[in-house]
C-alpha positions as CSV (number, residue, x, y, z in Angstrom):
1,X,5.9,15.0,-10.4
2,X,4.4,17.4,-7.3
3,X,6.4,17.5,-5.0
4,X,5.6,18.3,-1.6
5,X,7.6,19.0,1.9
6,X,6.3,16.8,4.3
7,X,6.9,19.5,7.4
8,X,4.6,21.7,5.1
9,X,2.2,18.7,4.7
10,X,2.2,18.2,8.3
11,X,1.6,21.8,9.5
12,X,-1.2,22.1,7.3
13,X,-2.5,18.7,7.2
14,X,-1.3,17.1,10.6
15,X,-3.9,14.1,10.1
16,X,-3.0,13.6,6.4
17,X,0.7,14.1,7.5
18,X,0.4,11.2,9.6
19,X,-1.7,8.4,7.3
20,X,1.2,9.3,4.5
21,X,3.2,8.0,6.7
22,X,1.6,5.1,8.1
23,X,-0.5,3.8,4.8
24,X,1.3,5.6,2.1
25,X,-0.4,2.8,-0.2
26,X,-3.8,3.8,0.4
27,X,-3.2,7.7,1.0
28,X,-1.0,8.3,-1.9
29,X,-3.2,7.4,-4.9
30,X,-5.6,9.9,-3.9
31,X,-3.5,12.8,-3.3
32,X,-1.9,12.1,-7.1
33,X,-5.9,11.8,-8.2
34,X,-6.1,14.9,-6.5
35,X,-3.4,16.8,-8.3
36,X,-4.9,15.7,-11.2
37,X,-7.5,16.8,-11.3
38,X,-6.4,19.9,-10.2
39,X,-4.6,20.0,-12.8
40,X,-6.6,19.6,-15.5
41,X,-9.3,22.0,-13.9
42,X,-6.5,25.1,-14.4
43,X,-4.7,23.8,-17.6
44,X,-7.3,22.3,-20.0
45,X,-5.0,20.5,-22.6
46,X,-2.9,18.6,-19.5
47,X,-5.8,15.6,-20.0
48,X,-4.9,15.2,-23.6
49,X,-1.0,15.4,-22.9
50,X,-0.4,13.2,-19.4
51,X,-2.5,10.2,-18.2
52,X,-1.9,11.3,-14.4
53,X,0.1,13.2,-11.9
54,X,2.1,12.1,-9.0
55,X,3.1,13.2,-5.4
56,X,6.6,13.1,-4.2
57,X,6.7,13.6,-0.5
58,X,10.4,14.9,0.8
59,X,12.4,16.0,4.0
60,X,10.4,13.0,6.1
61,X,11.7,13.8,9.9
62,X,13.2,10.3,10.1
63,X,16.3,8.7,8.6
64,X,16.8,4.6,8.4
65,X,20.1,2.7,7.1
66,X,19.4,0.8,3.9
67,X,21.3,-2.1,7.0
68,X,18.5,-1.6,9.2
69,X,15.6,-1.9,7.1
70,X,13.3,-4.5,8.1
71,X,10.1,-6.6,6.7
72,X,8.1,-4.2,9.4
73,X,9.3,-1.2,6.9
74,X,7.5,-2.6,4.1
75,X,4.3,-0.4,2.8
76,X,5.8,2.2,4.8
77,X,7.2,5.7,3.6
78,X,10.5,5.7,4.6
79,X,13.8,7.6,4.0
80,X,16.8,6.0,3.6
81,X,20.4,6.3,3.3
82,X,23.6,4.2,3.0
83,X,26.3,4.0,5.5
84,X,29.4,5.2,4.4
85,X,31.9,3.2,6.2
Protein backbone atom coordinates (compact mmCIF):
# COMPACT_ATOMS: atom_id res chain seq x y z
CA UNK A 1 0.00 0.00 0.00
CA UNK A 2 0.91 3.94 -0.90
CA UNK A 3 -0.73 5.78 0.85
CA UNK A 4 -1.52 9.19 0.18
CA UNK A 5 -3.25 12.35 2.02
CA UNK A 6 -5.83 13.58 -0.06
CA UNK A 7 -5.29 17.53 1.18
CA UNK A 8 -1.70 16.85 -0.20
CA UNK A 9 -3.23 15.20 -3.34
CA UNK A 10 -5.38 18.18 -3.75
CA UNK A 11 -2.92 20.95 -3.27
CA UNK A 12 -0.71 19.46 -5.68
CA UNK A 13 -3.07 17.92 -7.97
CA UNK A 14 -6.38 19.99 -7.50
CA UNK A 15 -7.83 18.37 -10.86
CA UNK A 16 -6.71 14.72 -9.99
CA UNK A 17 -7.92 15.66 -6.31
CA UNK A 18 -11.24 16.05 -7.69
CA UNK A 19 -11.78 12.92 -10.40
CA UNK A 20 -10.55 10.64 -7.17
CA UNK A 21 -13.32 11.71 -5.79
CA UNK A 22 -15.84 11.68 -8.30
CA UNK A 23 -14.68 8.43 -10.54
CA UNK A 24 -12.48 6.71 -8.08
CA UNK A 25 -13.15 3.55 -10.40
CA UNK A 26 -11.55 4.93 -13.42
CA UNK A 27 -8.85 7.29 -11.61
CA UNK A 28 -7.61 4.77 -9.15
CA UNK A 29 -6.20 1.93 -11.37
CA UNK A 30 -3.92 4.27 -12.96
CA UNK A 31 -2.46 5.97 -10.11
CA UNK A 32 -1.63 2.16 -8.58
CA UNK A 33 -0.21 1.46 -12.32
CA UNK A 34 1.65 4.46 -11.72
CA UNK A 35 3.24 3.59 -8.48
CA UNK A 36 4.17 0.61 -9.98
CA UNK A 37 5.90 1.38 -12.18
CA UNK A 38 7.65 3.72 -10.23
CA UNK A 39 8.42 1.28 -8.30
CA UNK A 40 9.97 -1.07 -10.14
CA UNK A 41 11.95 1.79 -12.04
CA UNK A 42 13.94 2.59 -8.45
CA UNK A 43 13.88 -1.02 -6.97
CA UNK A 44 14.66 -3.58 -9.67
CA UNK A 45 13.72 -6.97 -7.89
CA UNK A 46 10.05 -5.39 -6.70
CA UNK A 47 8.61 -6.94 -10.31
CA UNK A 48 9.85 -10.40 -9.36
CA UNK A 49 8.49 -10.04 -5.66
CA UNK A 50 4.79 -8.14 -6.01
CA UNK A 51 2.42 -8.31 -8.97
CA UNK A 52 1.28 -4.58 -8.31
CA UNK A 53 1.02 -1.67 -5.96
CA UNK A 54 -1.97 0.14 -4.59
CA UNK A 55 -3.09 3.71 -3.57
CA UNK A 56 -4.78 4.33 -0.30
CA UNK A 57 -6.23 7.77 -0.28
CA UNK A 58 -6.93 9.17 3.51
CA UNK A 59 -8.18 12.35 5.49
CA UNK A 60 -11.06 12.89 2.62
CA UNK A 61 -12.64 16.49 3.81
CA UNK A 62 -16.07 14.74 4.14
CA UNK A 63 -17.52 12.40 6.72
CA UNK A 64 -20.92 10.19 5.91
CA UNK A 65 -22.86 7.88 8.55
CA UNK A 66 -22.69 4.23 7.46
CA UNK A 67 -27.10 5.27 8.22
CA UNK A 68 -26.96 7.75 5.58
CA UNK A 69 -25.27 6.03 2.88
CA UNK A 70 -27.17 5.90 -0.21
CA UNK A 71 -27.36 3.99 -3.86
CA UNK A 72 -26.06 7.72 -5.10
CA UNK A 73 -22.77 6.81 -2.86
CA UNK A 74 -22.03 3.92 -4.92
CA UNK A 75 -18.56 4.19 -7.15
CA UNK A 76 -17.89 7.03 -5.05
CA UNK A 77 -14.83 7.54 -2.55
CA UNK A 78 -16.39 8.05 0.55
CA UNK A 79 -15.50 8.12 4.29
CA UNK A 80 -17.48 6.69 6.60
CA UNK A 81 -18.16 6.24 10.22
CA UNK A 82 -20.70 4.69 12.57
CA UNK A 83 -22.85 6.46 14.93
CA UNK A 84 -22.28 5.73 18.34
CA UNK A 85 -25.58 6.14 19.93
Amino acid sequence: WISISYNHLKEALPTIAMWVGLEPTLILPELNAIAYSIACKHYASYKTLFPEVFIKIHDLPMLDYIRDLRHAHLGKLIRSTYLSI
